[in-house]
C-alpha positions as CSV (number, residue, x, y, z in Angstrom):
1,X,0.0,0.0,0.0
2,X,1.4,3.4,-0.8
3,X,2.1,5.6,1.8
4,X,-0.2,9.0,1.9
5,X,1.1,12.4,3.4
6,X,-0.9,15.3,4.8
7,X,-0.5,18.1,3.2
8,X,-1.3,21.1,5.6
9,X,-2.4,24.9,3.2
10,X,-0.3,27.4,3.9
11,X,-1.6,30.6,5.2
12,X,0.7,33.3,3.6
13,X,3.3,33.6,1.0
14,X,5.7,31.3,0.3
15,X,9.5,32.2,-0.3
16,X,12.3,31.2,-1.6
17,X,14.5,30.5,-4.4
18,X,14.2,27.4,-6.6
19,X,16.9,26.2,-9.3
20,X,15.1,24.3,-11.5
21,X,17.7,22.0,-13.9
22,X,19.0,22.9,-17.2
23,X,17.2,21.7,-20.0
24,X,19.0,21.3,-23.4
25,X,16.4,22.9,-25.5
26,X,16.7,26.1,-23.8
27,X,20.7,25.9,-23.5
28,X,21.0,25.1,-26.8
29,X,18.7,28.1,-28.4
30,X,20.6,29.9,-25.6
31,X,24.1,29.4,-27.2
32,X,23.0,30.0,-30.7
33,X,21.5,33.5,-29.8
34,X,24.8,34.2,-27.9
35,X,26.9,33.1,-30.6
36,X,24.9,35.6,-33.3
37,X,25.6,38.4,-30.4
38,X,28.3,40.7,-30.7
39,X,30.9,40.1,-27.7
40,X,31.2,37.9,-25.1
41,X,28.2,36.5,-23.1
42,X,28.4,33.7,-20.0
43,X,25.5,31.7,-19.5
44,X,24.7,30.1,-15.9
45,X,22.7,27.2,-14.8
46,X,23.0,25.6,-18.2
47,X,22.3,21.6,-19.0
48,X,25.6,19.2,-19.5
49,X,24.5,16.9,-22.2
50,X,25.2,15.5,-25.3
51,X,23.2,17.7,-27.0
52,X,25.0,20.7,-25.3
53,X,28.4,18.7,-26.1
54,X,27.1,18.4,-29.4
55,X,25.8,22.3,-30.1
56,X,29.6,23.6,-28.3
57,X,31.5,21.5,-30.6
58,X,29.7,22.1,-33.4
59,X,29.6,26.0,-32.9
60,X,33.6,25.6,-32.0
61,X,34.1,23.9,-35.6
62,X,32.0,27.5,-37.4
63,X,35.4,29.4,-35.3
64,X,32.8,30.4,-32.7
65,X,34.6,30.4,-29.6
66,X,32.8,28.2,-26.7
67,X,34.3,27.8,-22.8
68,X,32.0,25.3,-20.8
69,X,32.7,24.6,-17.4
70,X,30.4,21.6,-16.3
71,X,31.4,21.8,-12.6
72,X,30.0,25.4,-12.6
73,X,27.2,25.0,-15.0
74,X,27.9,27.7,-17.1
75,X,29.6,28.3,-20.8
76,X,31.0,31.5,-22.1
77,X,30.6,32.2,-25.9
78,X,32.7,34.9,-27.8
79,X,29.6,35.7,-30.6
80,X,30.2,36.2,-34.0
81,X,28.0,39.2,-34.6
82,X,25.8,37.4,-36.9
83,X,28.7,36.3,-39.4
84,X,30.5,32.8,-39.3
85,X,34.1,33.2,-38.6
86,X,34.7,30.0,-41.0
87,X,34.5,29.4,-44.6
88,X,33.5,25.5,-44.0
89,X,33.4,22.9,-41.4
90,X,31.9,19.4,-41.8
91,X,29.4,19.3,-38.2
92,X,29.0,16.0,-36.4
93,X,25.1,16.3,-34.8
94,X,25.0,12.7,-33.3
95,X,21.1,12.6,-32.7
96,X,20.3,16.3,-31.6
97,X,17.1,17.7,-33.2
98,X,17.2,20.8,-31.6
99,X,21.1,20.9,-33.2
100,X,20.0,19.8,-36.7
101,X,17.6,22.6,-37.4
102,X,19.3,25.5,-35.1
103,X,22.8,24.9,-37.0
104,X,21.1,24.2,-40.4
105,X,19.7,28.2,-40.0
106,X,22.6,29.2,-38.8
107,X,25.1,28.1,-41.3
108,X,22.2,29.3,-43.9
109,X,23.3,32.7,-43.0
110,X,27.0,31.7,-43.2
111,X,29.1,32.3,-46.7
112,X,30.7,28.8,-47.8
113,X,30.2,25.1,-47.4
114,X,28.8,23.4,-44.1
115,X,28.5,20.1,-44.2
116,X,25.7,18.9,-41.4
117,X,25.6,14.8,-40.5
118,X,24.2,12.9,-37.8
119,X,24.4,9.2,-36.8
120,X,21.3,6.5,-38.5
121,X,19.0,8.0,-35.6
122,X,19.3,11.4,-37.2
123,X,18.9,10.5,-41.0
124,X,15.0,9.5,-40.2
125,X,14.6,13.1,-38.8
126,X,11.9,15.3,-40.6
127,X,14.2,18.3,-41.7
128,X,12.8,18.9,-45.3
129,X,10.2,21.7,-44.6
130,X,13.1,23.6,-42.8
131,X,14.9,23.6,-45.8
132,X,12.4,23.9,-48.2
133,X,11.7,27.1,-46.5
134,X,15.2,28.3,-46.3
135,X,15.7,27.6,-50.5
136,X,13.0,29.7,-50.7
137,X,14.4,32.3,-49.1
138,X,17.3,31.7,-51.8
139,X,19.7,29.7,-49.9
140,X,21.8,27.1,-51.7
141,X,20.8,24.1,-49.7
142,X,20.2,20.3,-49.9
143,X,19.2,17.5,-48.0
144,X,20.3,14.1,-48.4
């Protein structure tokens, strides 16, 4: 039998401070929009995952320069100011969704070759109306 507990109303406000943990949807959007900033930005409280691992290496490989400290939780990013240091890099996604189609857009606003790939996971991934939208914006795109 489960245990129950009594849960007695409180009678004023409650305060305090809560910390909810990273998520790697958010720190992921979060490091693109700091690399497209101009200057340096740290970001706190951030997720370490494989999908972060994945969107720092990635973003490292475009010449974006990307510190993460997992025993703090936080990452510094030197931003690009919207323009993509290198000319082309081949980008190893694993399996991140959120990576895929972030860094797809991204390097769509780059000038040069990028090259994005992911493991047999990632190949069943629905990407095509992201790109079919970005070709019709006139960007010289493909997806295998």
């Amino acid at each position: 039998m489960a245990k129950t507990y009594e849960v007695t109303p409180v009678s004023g406000p409650i305060q305090g401070t809560v910390r909810p943990p990273g998520s790697k949807s958010i720190t992921n959007r979060a490091l693109i929009v700091a690399a497209l900033a101009q200057g340096t930005t740290h970001l706190t409280g951030v997720l370490d995952s494989q999908d972060t691992q994945v969107m720092i290496e990635s973003l490292n490989r475009l010449g974006i320069r990307v510190d993460h400290d997992p025993n703090t939780c936080s990452i510094e990013v030197e931003g690009c100011g919207g323009k993509i240091p290198r000319k082309e890099a081949s980008l190893w996604l694993e399996n991140s969704g959120t990576s895929i189609r972030f860094l797809t857009a991204l390097c769509a606003a780059g000038e040069g070759e990028f090259v994005l790939d992911g493991n047999a996971r990632m190949q069943q991934r629905p990407i095509r109306d992201l790109v079919n939208s970005l070709k019709q914006l006139g960007v010289d795109v493909e997806c295998k």
